[in-house]
TORKOL-28204 format. One record per residue (C-alpha): residue number from 1; residue in three letters; x, y, z. Coordinates in pm, whole numbers. Layout:
<rs>
R  resi  resn       u       v       w
R   NUM   ala       X       Y       Z
...
</rs>
This chain:
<rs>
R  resi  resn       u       v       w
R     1   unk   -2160    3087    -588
R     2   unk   -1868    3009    -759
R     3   unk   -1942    2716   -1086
R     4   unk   -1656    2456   -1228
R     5   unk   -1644    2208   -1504
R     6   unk   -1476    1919   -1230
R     7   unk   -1439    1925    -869
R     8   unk   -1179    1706    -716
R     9   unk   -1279    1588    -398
R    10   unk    -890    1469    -244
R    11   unk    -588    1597    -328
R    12   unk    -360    1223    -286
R    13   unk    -156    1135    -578
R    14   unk    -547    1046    -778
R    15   unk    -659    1387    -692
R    16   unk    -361    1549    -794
R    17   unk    -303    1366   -1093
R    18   unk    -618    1448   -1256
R    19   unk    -637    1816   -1174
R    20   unk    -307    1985   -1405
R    21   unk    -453    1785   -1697
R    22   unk    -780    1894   -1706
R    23   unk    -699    2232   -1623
R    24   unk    -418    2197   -1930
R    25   unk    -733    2088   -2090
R    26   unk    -899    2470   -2036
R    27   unk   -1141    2291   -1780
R    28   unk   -1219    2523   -1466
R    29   unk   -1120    2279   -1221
R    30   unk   -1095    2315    -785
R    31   unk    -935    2032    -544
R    32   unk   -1069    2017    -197
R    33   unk    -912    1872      72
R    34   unk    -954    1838     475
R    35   unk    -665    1716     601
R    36   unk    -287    1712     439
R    37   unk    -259    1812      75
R    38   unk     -81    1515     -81
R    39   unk    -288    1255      51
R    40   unk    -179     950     205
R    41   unk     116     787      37
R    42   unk     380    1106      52
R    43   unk     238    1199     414
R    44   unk     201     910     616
R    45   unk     209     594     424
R    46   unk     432     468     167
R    47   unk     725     709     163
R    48   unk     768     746     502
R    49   unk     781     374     573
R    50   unk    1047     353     258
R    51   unk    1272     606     430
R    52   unk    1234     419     731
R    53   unk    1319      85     565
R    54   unk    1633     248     394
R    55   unk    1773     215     718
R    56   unk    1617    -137     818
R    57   unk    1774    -249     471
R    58   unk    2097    -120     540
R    59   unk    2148    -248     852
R    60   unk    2013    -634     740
R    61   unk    2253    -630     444
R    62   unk    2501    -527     699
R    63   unk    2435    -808     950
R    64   unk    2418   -1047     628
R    65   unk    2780    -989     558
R    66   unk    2912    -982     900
R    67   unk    3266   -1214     884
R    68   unk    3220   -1153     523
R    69   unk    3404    -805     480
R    70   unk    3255    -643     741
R    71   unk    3360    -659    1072
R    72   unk    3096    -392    1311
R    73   unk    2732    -426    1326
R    74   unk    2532    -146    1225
R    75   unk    2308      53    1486
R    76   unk    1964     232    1403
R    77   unk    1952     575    1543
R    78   unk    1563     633    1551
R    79   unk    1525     979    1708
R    80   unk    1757    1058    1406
R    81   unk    1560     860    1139
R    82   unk    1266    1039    1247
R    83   unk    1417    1330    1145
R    84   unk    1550    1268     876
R    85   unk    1212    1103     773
R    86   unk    1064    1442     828
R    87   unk    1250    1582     553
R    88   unk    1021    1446     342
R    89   unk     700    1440     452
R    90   unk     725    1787     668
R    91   unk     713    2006     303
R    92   unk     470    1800     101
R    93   unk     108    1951     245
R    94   unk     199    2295     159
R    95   unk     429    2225    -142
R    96   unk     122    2023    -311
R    97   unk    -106    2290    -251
R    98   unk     117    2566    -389
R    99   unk     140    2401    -663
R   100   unk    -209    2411    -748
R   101   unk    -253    2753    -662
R   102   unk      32    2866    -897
R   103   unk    -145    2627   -1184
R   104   unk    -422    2852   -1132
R   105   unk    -621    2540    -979
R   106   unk    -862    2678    -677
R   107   unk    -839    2523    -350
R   108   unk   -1114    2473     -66
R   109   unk    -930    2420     274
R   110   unk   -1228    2193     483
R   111   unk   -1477    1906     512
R   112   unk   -1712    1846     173
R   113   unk   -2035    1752     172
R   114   unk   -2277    1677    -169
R   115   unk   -2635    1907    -109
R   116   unk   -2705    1755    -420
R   117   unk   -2542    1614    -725
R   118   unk   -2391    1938    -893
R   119   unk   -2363    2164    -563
R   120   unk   -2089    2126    -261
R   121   unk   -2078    2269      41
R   122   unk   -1705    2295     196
R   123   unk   -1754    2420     559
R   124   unk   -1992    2785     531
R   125   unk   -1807    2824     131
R   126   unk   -2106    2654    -163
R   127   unk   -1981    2591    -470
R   128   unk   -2143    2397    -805
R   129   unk   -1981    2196   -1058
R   130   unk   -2090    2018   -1386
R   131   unk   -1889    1692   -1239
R   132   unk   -1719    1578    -956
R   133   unk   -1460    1347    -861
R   134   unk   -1429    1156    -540
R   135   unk   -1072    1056    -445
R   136   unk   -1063    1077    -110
R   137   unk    -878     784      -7
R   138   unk    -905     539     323
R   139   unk    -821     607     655
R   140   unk    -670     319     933
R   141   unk    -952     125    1062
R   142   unk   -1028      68    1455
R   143   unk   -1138    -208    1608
R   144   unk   -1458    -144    1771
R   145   unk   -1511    -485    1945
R   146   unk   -1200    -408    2176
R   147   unk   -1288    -272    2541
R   148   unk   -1046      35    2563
R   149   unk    -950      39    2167
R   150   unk    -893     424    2197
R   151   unk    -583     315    2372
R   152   unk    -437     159    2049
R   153   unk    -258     392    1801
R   154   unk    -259     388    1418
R   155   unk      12     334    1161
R   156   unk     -18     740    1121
R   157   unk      60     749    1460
R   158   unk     347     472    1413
R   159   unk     505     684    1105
R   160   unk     567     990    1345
R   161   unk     670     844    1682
R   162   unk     994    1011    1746
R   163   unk    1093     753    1977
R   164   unk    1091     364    1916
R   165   unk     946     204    2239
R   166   unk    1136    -133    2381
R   167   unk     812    -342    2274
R   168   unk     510    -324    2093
R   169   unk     173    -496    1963
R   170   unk      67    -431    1626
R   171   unk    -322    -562    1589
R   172   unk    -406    -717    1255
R   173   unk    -260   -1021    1027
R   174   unk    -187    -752     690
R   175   unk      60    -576     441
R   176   unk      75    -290     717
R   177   unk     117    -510    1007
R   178   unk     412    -690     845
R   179   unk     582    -407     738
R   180   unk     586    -193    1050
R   181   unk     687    -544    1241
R   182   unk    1041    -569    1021
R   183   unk    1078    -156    1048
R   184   unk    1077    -185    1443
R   185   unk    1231    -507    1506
R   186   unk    1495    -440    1329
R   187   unk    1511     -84    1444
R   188   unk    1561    -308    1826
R   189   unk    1188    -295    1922
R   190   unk    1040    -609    2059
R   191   unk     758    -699    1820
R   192   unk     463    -891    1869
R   193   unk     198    -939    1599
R   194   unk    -138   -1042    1752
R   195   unk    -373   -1182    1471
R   196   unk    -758   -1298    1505
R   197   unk    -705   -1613    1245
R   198   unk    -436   -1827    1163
R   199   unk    -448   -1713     776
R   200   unk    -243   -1367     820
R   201   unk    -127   -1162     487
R   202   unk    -465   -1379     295
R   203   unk    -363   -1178     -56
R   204   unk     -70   -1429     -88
R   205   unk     -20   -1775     -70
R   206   unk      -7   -1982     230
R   207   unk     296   -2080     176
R   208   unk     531   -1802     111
R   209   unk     302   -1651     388
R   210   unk     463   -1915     581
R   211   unk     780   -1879     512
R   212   unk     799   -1503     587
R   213   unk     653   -1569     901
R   214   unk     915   -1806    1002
R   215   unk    1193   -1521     908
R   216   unk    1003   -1282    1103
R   217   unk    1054   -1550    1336
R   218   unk    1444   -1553    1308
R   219   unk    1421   -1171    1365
R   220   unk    1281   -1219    1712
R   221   unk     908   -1108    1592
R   222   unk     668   -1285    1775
R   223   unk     359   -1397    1562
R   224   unk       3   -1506    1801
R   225   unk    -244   -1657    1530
R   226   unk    -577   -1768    1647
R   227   unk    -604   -1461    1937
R   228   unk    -944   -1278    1913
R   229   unk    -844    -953    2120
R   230   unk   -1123    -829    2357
R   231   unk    -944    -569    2589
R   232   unk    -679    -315    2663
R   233   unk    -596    -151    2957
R   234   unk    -346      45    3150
R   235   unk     -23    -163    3345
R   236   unk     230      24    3529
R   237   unk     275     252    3261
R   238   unk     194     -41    2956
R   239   unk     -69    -167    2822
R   240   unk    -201    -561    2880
R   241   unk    -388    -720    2613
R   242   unk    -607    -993    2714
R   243   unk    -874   -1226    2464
R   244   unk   -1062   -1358    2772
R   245   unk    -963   -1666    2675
R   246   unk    -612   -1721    2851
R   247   unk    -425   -1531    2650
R   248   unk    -198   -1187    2816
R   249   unk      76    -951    2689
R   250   unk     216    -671    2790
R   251   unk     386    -373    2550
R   252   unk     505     -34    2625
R   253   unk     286      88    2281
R   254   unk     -32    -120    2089
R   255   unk    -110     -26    1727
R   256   unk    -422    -141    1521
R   257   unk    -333    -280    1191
R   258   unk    -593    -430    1078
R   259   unk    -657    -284     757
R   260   unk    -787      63     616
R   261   unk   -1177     201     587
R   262   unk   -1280     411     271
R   263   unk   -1331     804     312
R   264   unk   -1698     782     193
R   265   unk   -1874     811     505
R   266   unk   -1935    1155     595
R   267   unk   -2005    1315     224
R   268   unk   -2367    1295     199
R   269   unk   -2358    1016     -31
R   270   unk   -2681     830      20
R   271   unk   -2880    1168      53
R   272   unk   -2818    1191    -343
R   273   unk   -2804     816    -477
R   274   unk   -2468     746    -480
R   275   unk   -2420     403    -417
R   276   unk   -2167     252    -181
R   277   unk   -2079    -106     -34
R   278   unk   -1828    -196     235
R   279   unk   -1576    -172      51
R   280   unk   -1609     178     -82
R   281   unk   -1772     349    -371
R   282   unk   -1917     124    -594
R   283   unk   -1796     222    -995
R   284   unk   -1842     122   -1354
R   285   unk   -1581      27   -1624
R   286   unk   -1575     411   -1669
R   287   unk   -1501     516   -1316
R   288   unk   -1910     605   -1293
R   289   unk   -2069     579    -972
R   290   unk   -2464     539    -984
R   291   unk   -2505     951   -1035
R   292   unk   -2434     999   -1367
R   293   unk   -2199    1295   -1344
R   294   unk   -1993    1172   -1037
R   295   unk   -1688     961   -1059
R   296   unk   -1489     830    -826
R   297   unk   -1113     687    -827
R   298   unk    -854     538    -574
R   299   unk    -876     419    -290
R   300   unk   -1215     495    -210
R   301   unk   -1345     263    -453
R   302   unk   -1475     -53    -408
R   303   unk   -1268    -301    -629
R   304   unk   -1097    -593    -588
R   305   unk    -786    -444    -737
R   306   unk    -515    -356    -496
R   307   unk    -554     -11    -365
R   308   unk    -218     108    -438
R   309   unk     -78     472    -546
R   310   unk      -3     418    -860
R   311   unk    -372     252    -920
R   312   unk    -449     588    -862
R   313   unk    -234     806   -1082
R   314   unk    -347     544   -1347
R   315   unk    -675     624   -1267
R   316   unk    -615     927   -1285
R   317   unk    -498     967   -1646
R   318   unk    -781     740   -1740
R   319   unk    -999    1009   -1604
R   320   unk    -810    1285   -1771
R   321   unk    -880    1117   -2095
R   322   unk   -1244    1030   -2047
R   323   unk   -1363    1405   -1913
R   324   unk   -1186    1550   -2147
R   325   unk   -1344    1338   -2420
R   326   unk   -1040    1163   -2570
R   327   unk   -1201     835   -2473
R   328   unk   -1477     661   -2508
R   329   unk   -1318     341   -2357
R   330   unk   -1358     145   -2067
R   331   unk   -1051     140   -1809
R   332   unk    -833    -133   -1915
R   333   unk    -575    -212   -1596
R   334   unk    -256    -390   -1696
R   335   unk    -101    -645   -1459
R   336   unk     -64    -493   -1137
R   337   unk     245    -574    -845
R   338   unk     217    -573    -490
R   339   unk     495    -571    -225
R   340   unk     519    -609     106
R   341   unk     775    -398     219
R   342   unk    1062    -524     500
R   343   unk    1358    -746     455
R   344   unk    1250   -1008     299
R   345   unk     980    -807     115
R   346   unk     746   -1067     -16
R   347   unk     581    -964    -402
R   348   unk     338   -1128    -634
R   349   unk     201   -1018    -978
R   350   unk     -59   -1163   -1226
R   351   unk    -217   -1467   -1220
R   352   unk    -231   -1607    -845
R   353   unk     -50   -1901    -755
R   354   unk    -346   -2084    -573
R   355   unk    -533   -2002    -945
R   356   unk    -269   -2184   -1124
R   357   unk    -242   -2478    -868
R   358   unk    -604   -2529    -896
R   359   unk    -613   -2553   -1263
R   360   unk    -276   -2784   -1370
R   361   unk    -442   -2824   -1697
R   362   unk    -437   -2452   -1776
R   363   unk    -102   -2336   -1628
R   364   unk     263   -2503   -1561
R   365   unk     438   -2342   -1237
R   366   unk     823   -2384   -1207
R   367   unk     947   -2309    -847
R   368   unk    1326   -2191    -752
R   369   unk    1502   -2150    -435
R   370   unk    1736   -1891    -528
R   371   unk    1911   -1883    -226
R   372   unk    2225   -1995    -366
R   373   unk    2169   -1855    -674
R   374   unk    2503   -1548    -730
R   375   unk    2315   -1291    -680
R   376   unk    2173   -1349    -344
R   377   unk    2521   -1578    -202
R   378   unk    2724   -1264    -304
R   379   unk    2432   -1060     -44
R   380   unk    2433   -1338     215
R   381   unk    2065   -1295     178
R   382   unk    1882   -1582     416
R   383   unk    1597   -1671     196
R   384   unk    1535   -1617    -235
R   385   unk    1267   -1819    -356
R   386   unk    1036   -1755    -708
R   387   unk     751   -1936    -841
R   388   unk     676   -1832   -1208
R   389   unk     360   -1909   -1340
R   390   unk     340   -2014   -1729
R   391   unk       8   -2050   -1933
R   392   unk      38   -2359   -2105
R   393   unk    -166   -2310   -2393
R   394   unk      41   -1989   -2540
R   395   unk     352   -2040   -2333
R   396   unk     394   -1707   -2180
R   397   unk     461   -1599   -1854
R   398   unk     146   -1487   -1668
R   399   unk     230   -1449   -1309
R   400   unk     497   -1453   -1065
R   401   unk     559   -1484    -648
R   402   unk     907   -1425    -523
R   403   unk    1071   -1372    -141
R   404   unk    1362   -1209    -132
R   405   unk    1559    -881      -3
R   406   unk    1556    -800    -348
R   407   unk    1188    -907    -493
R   408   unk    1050    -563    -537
R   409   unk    1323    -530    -807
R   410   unk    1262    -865    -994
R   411   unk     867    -804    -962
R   412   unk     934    -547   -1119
R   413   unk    1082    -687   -1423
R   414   unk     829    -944   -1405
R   415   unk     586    -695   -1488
R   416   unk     704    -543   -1760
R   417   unk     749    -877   -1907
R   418   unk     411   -1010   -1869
R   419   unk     239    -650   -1949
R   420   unk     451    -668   -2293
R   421   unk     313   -1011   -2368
R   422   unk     528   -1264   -2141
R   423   unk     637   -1493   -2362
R   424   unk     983   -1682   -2278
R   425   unk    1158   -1588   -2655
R   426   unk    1100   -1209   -2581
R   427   unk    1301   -1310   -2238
R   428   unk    1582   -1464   -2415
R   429   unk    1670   -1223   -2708
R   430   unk    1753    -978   -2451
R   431   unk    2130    -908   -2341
R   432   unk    2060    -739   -1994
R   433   unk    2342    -647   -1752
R   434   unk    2531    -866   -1563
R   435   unk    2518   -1028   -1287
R   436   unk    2192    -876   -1181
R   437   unk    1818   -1012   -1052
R   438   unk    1715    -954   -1414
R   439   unk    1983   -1157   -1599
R   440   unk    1853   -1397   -1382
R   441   unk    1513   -1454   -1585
R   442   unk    1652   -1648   -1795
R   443   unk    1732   -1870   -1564
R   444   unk    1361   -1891   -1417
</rs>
């Protein structure tokens, strides 16, 4: 039986991250994975749905300018998108594992469970380690309460389809819902998006939740709030989708979006204390679960943080640092961005805007419609608005919203600014180039 310092349980972007530097480190280290090497982001999440978007982007932009300089309308090609998609995602499982193996990192090929809390068993191989690491990610949820749900597809099952049906149903109100909505629709899929509530994309304000909905609108995406599914079934060759209730549709494909479950289900867990909650793994400031020599990182975890990639490579080098003793500190997270992906793509960092509105004594929000701003007339771009979010007491900048074809750019920017210590001066010393979204912030 075969004894290591750490055992990586996941080999995403976390898993990966941690393993070179603790094997740098002289640690005997082993990643174990069940499914593809590379986890979710490079396989079937966020890179595939960015080389997908490439194309949406391309063609928007194009349609933006028509009678502007550009006379034909660009065409998406899907069967050849998929390919070229492929391209990407087709070498990553093996070329992430070879590059363990020729680190000298061992690899266990198959499903992990904990016996106890220093020895794994991975299929009929045991193996013991001083400490483990769980970074074994999330997985698309189903939706249990709908009669025939194994009928509805996944966004895995989305990021492969080789060919883009006439119309579809995406299940769920979320970032992933939205996302593969402005990827089809403007691919020439009919879209519907069929949420239970009428509060979809809750991580962001209502209102700039309101406003993307009305462009999905102007795309032809059809948004149903307020429609509890209960049932699939089989139409001529469709699928119906009924809520008992009066409501019908009928698509040629139906995908559940509605959100993604943590990868902490089937690993033994409770048999040896570790404790868990819905919304994964439950950690300390340290990245300790409740058995003192496991950790756990990523999206697996429960946190209130958004489970994003590179949450997890910082993670990662947080846990680099702390098992190889180089810290004694607690994680310290900086501001984090999120995007929703599509044109617009819709992106918020730092202090929420519903925060600041609730406390006007604390914080000072100044609101643009960039629209007509250079940068976005010279685009044709539909819809630019930013709210920037000031603290009053120490002036700085301490949270942004923005809607744009450009926001993941200038949320970007954002970040840096408020992560370096916001304030408006630091903003204004700077000669940045010209005309761009970040010459812009002085304007803001």
């Amino acid at each position: 039986m075969k004894k290591y310092d750490v055992v990586i349980i996941g080999a995403g972007p976390g898993g990966l991250g941690l393993a070179y530097p603790l094997k740098e480190a002289g640690l005997e280290v082993a990643v174990v994975e069940e499914n593809l090497w590379g986890g979710t982001c490079p396989n079937r999440g966020c890179d595939p749905k960015k080389v997908l978007l490439a194309a949406i982007e391309a063609k928007k932009q194009n349609q933006y300018l028509l009678g502007n300089g550009i006379k034909n309308e660009t065409q998406i090609d899907w069967p050849a998108l998929m390919q070229f998609e492929k391209t990407f995602t087709d070498p990553v499982s093996r070329s992430s594992r070879s590059g363990l193996t020729d680190a000298q990192i061992d690899v266990y090929d198959g499903h992990a469970e904990f016996i106890d809390h220093h020895t794994l068993k991975i299929d009929q191989t045991t193996i013991t380690s001083e400490k483990f690491v769980i970074a074994t990610g999330q997985r698309p949820s189903r939706l249990t309460n709908i009669e025939n749900q194994e009928m509805m597809q996944t966004s895995t099952d989305f990021l492969k389809m080789d060919h883009l049906p006439n119309e579809l149903a995406l299940v769920g109100g979320g970032y992933i819902a939205f996302e593969l909505a402005m990827i089809a629709s403007g691919a020439g899929a009919k879209v519907h998006i069929i949420h239970h509530n009428q509060r979809p994309l809750k991580a962001f304000p209502k209102a700039y939740v309101d406003d993307l909905v009305d462009q999905l609108k102007t795309q032809g995406v059809e948004v149903h709030l307020g429609i509890d599914l209960k049932r699939v079934e089989p139409k001529d060759e469709r699928f119906e989708l009924s809520d008992g209730q009066g409501f019908k549709q009928i698509v040629d494909q139906v995908f559940v979006t509605a959100g993604r479950k943590p990868n902490d289900d089937s690993l033994n867990l409770e048999k040896i204390g570790v404790q868990t909650d819905r919304g994964g793994i439950v950690v300390n400031e340290y990245l300790e679960t409740s058995v003192d020599n496991i950790y756990a990182m990523g999206d697996v975890v429960s946190k209130a943080l958004p489970k994003l990639t590179p949450v997890s490579g910082f993670e990662a080098r947080y846990l680099a640092k702390k098992l190889t003793n180089a810290t004694q500190a607690a994680i310290d997270y900086p501001a984090i961005p999120t995007v929703v992906y599509g044109m617009p793509k819709l992106a918020k960092v730092g202090v929420e805007l519903d925060e600041a509105q609730q406390h006007p004594e604390q914080y000072e929000i100044k609101t643009a419609e960039m629209t007509e701003w250079f940068t976005y007339r010279r685009l044709q771009d539909p819809f630019a608005k930013i709210s920037v979010i000031h603290e009053k007491s120490s002036g700085k900048i301490v949270g942004a919203i923005t809607m744009s074809s450009e926001a993941e750019h200038l949320i970007n920017d954002l970040t840096m600014i408020i992560n370096q210590g916001g304030l408006v001066d630091q903003i204004n010393n700077q000669i940045l180039a010209y005309p761009t979204e970040a010459s812009d912030l002085g304007y803001m």
